[in-house]
C-alpha positions in Angstrom: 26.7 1.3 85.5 23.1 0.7 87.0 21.3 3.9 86.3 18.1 4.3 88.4 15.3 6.4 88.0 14.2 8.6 90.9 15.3 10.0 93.5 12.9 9.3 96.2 13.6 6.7 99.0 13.0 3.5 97.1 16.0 5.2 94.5 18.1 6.2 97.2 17.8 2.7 98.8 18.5 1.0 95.8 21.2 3.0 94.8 23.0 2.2 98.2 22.1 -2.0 98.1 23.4 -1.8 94.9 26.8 0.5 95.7 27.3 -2.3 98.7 27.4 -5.1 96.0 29.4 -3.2 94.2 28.2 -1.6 91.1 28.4 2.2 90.2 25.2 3.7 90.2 24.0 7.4 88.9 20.4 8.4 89.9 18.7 10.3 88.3 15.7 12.2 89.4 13.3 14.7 87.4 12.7 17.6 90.1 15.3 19.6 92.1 15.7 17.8 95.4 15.7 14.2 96.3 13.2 12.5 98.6 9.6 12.8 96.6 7.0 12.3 99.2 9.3 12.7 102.0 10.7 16.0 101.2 10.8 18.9 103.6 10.0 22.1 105.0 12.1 24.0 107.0 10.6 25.5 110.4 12.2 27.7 113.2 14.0 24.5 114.5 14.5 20.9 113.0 12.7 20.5 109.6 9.1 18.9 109.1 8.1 16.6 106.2 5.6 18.2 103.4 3.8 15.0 103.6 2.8 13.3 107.7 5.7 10.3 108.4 5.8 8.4 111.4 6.8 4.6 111.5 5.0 1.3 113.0 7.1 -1.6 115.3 6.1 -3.5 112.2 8.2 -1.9 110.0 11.9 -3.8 110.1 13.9 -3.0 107.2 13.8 0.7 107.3 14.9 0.5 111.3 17.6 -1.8 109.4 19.2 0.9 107.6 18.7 3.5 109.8 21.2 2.1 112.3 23.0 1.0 109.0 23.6 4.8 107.7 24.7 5.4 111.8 21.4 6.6 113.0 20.2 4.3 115.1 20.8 6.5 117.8 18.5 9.2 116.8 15.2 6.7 115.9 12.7 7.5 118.7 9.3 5.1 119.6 7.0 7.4 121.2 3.2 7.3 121.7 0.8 8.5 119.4 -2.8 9.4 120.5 -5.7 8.9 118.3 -8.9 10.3 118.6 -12.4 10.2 116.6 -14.4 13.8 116.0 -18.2 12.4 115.7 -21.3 14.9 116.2 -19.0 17.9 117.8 -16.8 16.2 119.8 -13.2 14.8 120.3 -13.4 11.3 121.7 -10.0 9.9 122.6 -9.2 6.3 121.8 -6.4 5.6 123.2 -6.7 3.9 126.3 -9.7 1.3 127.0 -11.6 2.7 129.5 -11.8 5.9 126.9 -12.6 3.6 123.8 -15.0 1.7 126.4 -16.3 5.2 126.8 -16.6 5.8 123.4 -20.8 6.8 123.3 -21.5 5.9 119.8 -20.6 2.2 119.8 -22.9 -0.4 121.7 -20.7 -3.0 124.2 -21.5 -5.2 121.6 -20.0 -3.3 118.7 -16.4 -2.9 120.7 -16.5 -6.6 121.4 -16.6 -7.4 118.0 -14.0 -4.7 117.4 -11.8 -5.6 119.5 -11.5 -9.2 118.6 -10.6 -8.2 115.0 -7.8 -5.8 116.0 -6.7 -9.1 118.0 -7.1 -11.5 114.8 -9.4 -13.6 116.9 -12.8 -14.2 114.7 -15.2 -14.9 117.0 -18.1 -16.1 114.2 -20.2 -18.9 115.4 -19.2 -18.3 118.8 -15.9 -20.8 118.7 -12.8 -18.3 118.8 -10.1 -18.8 116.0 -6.8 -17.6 115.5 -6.0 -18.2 112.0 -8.5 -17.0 110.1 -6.7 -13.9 109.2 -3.2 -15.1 109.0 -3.1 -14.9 104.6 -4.7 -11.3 103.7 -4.7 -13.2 100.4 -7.7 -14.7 101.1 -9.6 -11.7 101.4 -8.3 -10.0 98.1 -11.8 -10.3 96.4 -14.2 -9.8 99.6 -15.5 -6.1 99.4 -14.9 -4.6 102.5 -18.0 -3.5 103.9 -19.0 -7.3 103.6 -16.4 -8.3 105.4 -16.6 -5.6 108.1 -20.8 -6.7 108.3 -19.9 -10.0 109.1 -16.7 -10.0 110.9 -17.9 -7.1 113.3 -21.6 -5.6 113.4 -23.6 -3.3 112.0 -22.8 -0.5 114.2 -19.1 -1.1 113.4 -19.9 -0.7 110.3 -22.3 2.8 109.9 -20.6 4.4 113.2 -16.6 3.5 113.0 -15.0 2.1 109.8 -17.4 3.6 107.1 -16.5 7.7 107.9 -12.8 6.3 107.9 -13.1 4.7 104.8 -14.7 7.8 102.9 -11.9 9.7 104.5 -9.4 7.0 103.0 -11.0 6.4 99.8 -13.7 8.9 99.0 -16.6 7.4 96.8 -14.2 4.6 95.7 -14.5 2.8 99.2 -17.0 0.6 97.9 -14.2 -1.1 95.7 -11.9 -1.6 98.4 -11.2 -5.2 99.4 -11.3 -6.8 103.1 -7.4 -7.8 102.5 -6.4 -3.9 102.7 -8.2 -3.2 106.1 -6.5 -5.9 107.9 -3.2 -5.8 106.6 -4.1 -2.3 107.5 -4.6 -3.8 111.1 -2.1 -5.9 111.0 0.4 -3.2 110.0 -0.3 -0.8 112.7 1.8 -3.0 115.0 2.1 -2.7 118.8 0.0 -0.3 121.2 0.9 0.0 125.0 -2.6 -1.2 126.5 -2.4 2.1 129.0 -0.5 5.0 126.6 -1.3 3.9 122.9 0.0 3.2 119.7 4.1 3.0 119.8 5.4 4.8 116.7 8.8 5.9 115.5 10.3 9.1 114.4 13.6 10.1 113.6 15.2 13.2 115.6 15.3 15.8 113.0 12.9 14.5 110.8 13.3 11.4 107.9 15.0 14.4 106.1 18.3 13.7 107.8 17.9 9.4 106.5 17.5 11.4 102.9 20.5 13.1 103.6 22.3 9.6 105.0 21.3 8.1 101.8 22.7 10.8 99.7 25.9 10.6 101.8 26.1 7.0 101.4 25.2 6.9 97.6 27.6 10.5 96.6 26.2 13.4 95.5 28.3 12.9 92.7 26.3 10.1 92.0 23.0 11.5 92.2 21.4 14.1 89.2 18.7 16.5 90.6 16.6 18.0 87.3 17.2 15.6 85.2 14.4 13.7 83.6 14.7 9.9 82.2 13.0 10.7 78.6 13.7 7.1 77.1 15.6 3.7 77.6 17.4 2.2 74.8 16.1 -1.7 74.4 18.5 -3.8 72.0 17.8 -7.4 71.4 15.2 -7.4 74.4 18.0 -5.9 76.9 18.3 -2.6 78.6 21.0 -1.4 77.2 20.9 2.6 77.9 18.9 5.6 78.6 18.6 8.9 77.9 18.6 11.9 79.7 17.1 15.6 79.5 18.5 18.2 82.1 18.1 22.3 81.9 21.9 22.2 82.7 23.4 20.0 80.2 20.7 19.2 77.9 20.1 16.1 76.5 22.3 13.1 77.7 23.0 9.1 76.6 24.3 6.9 79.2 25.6 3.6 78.5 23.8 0.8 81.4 23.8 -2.8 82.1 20.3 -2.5 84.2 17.8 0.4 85.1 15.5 0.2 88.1 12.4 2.6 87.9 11.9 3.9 91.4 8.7 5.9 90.6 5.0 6.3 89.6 4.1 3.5 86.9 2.9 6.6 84.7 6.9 6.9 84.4 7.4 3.1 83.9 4.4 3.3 81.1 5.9 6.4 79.3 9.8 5.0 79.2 8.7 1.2 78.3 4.8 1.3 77.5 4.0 -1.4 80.1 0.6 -0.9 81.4 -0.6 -0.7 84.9 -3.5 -1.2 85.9 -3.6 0.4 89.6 -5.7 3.1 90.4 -4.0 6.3 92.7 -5.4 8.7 94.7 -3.9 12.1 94.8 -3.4 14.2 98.5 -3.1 18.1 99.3 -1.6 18.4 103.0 -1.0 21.9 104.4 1.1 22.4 106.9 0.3 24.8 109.6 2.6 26.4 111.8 0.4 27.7 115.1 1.6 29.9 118.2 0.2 27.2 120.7 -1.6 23.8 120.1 -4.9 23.3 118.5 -6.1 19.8 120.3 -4.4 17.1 122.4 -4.2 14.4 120.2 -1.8 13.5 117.4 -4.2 12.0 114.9 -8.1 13.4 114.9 -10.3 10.9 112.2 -13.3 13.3 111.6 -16.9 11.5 111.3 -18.3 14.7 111.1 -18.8 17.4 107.5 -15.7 18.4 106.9 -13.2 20.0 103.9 -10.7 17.5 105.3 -10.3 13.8 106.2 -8.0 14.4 109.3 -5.9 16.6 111.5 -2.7 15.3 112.4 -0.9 17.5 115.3 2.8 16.7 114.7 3.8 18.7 117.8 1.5 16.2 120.0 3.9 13.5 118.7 7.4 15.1 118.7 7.8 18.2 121.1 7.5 21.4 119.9 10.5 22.2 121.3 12.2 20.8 118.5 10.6 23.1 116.2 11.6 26.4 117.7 8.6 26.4 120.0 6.1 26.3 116.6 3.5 24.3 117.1 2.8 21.8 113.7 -0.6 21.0 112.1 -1.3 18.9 109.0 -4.5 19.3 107.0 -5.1 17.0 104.4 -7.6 15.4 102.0 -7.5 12.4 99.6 -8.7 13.4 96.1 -9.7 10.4 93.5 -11.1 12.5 90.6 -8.1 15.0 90.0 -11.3 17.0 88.0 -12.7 17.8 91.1 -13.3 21.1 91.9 -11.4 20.9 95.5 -8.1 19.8 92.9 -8.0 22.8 90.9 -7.9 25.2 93.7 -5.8 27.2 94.0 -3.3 27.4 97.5 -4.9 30.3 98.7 -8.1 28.7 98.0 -7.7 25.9 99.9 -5.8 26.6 102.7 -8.8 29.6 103.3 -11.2 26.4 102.6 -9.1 24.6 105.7 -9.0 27.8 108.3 -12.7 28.1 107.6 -12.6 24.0 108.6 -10.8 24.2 112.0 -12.6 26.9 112.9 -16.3 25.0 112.2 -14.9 22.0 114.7 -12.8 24.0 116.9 -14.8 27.2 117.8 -12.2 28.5 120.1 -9.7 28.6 117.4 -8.0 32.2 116.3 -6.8 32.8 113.1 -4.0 34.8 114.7 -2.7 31.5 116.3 -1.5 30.8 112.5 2.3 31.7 111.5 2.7 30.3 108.2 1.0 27.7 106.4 2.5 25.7 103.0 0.6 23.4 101.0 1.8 20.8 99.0 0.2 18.1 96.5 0.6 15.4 94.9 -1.7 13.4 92.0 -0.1 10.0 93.1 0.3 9.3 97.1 -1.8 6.1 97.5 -2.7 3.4 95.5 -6.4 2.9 95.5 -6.7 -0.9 97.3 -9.2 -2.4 95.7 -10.7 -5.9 94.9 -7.9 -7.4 92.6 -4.7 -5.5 93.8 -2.7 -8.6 93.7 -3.1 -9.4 90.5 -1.9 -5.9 89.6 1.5 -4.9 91.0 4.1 -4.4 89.0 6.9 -7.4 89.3 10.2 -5.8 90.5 12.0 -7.9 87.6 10.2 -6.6 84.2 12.7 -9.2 82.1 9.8 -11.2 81.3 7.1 -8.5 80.4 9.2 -5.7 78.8 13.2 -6.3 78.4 15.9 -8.0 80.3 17.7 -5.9 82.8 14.8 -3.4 83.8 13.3 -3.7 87.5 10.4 -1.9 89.1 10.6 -0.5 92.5 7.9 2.5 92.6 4.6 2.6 94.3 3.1 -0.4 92.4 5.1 -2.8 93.5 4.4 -5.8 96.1 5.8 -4.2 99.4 4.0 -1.4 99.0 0.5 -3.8 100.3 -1.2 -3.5 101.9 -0.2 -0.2 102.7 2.4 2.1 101.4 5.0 3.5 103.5 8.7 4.6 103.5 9.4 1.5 104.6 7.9 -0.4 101.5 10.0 2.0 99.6 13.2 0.3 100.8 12.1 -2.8 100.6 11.0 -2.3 97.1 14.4 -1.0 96.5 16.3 -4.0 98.0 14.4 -6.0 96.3 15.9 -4.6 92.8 19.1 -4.2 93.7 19.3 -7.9 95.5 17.8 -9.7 92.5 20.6 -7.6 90.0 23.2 -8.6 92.0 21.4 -12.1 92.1 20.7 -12.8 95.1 16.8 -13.5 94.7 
């Protein structure tokens, strides 16, 4: 039996690689439903992820299984609008006469910016188109170097250094040049006239959870039930045990464990260090009588409690939510001894009415339904200078014990930007290399 630990999408993907190799697998995941960061709410119509999702053309292996677990059919590319909030005002960006429109950027400046969303560097006046191809090369190049002298100065103070605060807070410094353009490069495809193509599933990534569970057996699967040690004999995996309210304390018998979570998890079970910095998020969802703004994603230059708006129901119609119209609020936290942190939900979702209302003068309070807040200490990995040299290998035989792989948040495919699709792939990854075939 492969046992795996967690229950979020990398678990659930490796469970079912691994079930169509043919081992028998039992997850095992610590809170009471499976999913993690993908987990749901439920809304007057199809459900809504606690966390924003969408998906980018560049993202294959999770449109893979999607029309593997028969729902190909439901995967919708739509077009998402983006715009930037800088001194008052909501500047689309979608289109180009709009971002040509854009008034606090010089001709210049969106030159320069456009040529690096195109990955053609344009230094010393001869055009290349290879400069960018291996992020690699930019691992230990601070960012705002390479944003200086890959695009201007006014790229610089009036576009990517708000976004980066937003991102990383006062760790942005430390973040390297390779994670804005695989950034870039991950976005994938935008429709020169409409905007960035993005996918979403009809009825939310909860119903691919649901897939996996399907596919995997519930039977298979243990909700509230914490991994509390493995059993290492001889330098092999041999078993792990198992704490649940329901049945206590548990042994099971296993030829290989794959840790599908936080490296906190991996460092408590096995004591293997890692050395990657996470940021933590709180995201509110608010659910409003009619829309706040036009666009899906708002980036705000201006003072704000939060880092962006995201208006889900400017992506998918509200119609599929009962008519509710859905707003996330959130903010990445890097010191989890801030005070923002250790407010309380009350707290902080008055701290985000009190927000929308500052940017938005026409908004009413009574436009608000409900609102839920979740958080979370680990969303993101902090991308900084050195990442490479960081992740956690997906086989551990070397470093810890022989039969234990690593497919959580530390690991290579989630750079240079996590996603559910690195999830999977981490997951694969796991399963494929157990069943030998890496």
């Amino acid at each position: 039996m492969i046992g795996v630990v967690g229950g979020g999408v990398a678990g659930l993907a490796a469970a079912h690689r691994l079930q169509e190799h043919g081992y028998d697998v039992r997850v095992f995941e610590a809170s009471d439903q499976v999913g993690g960061l993908a987990a749901v709410y439920e809304t007057a119509g199809d459900p809504i992820e606690k966390f924003y999702h969408h998906l980018s053309k560049s993202e294959e292996t999770i449109v893979e299984l999607v029309d593997e677990v028969g729902l190909g059919d439901d995967l919708e590319w739509r077009y998402g609008s983006d715009a930037y909030y800088v001194d008052g005002v909501a500047h689309p960006m979608d289109k180009p006469w709009e971002i040509l429109a854009y008034p606090h950027l010089s001709l210049y400046d969106k030159f320069r910016l456009g040529m690096l969303v195109l990955d053609i560097d344009v230094r010393g006046g001869i055009p290349s188109f290879d400069t960018y191809e291996r992020l690699e090369d930019f691992e230990d190049v601070p960012v705002k170097e390479f944003i200086l002298d890959h695009t201007s100065q006014g790229c610089f103070e009036r576009f990517f250094k708000p976004l980066l605060e937003a991102k990383f807070g006062d760790r942005w410094e430390d973040v390297s040049a390779a994670w804005l353009l695989g950034r870039v490069k991950f976005r994938g495809e935008r429709d020169i006239l409409r905007g960035e193509i993005l996918g979403y599933l009809q009825g939310g990534f909860g119903t691919l959870l649901d897939a996996l569970v399907d596919s995997v057996g519930q039977e298979n699967i243990q909700t509230g039930t914490r991994v509390t040690d493995l059993d290492v004999t001889g330098g092999v995996v041999t078993g792990l045990e198992t704490k649940s309210r329901s049945t206590g304390v548990d042994r099971h018998d296993v030829d290989d464990v794959v840790v599908a979570a936080m490296p906190n998890v991996l460092e408590g079970l096995t004591g293997y260090e890692c050395a990657i910095e996470f940021q933590g998020t709180i995201c509110s969802v608010l659910s409003l009588s009619e829309p706040l703004m036009d666009t899906y994603w708002l980036n705000i230059a201006d003072e704000s409690p939060f880092g962006a708006l995201i208006e889900h129901t400017n992506f998918v119609p509200p119609e599929r939510y009962g008519g509710e119209h859905l707003l996330y609020v959130a903010r990445y936290i890097q010191d989890l001894e801030t005070p923002l942190w250790k407010k309380d939900d009350d707290e902080i979702e008055a701290l985000w009415l009190d927000g929308i209302a500052d940017l938005f003068p026409q908004f009413d309070r009574e436009m608000v339904n409900w609102i839920q807040t979740a958080r979370n200490p680990r969303t993101a990995p902090i991308y900084e200078r050195g990442y490479l040299d960081m992740v956690v290998p997906y086989d551990l035989g070397k470093a810890v014990a022989d039969g234990l792989y690593y497919a959580g948040m530390a690991s290579r495919a989630q750079y240079p930007e996590r996603s559910l699709n690195g999830g999977i792939v981490a997951g694969f990854e796991c399963a494929d290399r157990i069943a030998g075939e890496r």
